[in-house]
C-alpha positions as CSV (number, residue, x, y, z in Angstrom):
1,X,0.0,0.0,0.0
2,X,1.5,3.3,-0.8
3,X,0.3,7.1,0.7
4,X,1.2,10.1,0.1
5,X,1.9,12.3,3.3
6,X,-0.5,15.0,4.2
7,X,1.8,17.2,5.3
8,X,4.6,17.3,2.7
9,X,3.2,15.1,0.1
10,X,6.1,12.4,0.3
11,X,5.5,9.3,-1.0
12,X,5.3,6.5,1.3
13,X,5.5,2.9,0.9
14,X,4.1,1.0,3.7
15,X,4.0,-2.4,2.4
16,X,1.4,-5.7,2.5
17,X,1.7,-5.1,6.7
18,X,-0.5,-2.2,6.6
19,X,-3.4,-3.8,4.6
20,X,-5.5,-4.2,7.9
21,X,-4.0,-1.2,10.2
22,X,-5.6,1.8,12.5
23,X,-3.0,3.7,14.2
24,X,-0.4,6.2,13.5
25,X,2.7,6.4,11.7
26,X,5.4,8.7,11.2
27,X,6.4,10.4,7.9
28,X,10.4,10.1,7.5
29,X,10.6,12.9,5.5
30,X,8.8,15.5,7.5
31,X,8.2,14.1,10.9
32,X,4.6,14.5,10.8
33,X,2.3,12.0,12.7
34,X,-0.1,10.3,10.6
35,X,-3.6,8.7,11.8
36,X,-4.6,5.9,9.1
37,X,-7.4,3.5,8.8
38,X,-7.1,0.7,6.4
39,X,-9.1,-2.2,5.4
40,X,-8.2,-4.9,2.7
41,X,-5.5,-3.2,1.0
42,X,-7.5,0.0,1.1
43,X,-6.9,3.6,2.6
44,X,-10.1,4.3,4.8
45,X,-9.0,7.2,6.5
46,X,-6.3,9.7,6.8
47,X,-5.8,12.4,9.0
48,X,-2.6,14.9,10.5
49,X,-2.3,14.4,14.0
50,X,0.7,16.5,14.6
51,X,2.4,18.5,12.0
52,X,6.1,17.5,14.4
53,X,6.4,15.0,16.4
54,X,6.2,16.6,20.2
55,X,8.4,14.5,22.9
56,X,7.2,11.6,23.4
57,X,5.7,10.7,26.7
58,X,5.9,7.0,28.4
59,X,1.6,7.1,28.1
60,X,1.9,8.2,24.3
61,X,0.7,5.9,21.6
62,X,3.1,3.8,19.9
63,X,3.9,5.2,16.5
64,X,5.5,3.5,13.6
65,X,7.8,4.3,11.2
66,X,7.5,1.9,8.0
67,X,10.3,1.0,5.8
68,X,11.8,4.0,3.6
69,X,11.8,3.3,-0.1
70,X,12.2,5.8,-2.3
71,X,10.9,6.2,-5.5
């Protein structure tokens, strides 16, 4: 599966492991926190959580950073 981010419009691959996924991730470009919902392959919803990433706090969600491939 491959999205663009909202924030600086990389491209991001996030692979067959994200097919089935609600959570965030983090853009490695920009460093913007993502909020995703994905069913069967397919983006279901997308939102910016956080523009940058604030310190990160022993009660905060995980987030995950997928593989970088670039195009």
């Amino acid at each position: 599966m491959k999205i663009i981010c909202l924030s600086c419009g990389h491209k991001v691959d996030l692979g067959d492991a994200y097919d089935d996924y609600a959570g965030q991730i983090k853009c490695s470009t920009c460093g913007a926190i993502l909020e995703l919902k994905t069913e069967a392959g397919g983006l279901k919803a997308a939102a910016v959580t956080r523009e940058r990433p604030l310190e990160e706090s022993a009660a905060a969600a995980p987030v995950h950073e997928p593989a970088v491939r670039r195009y």
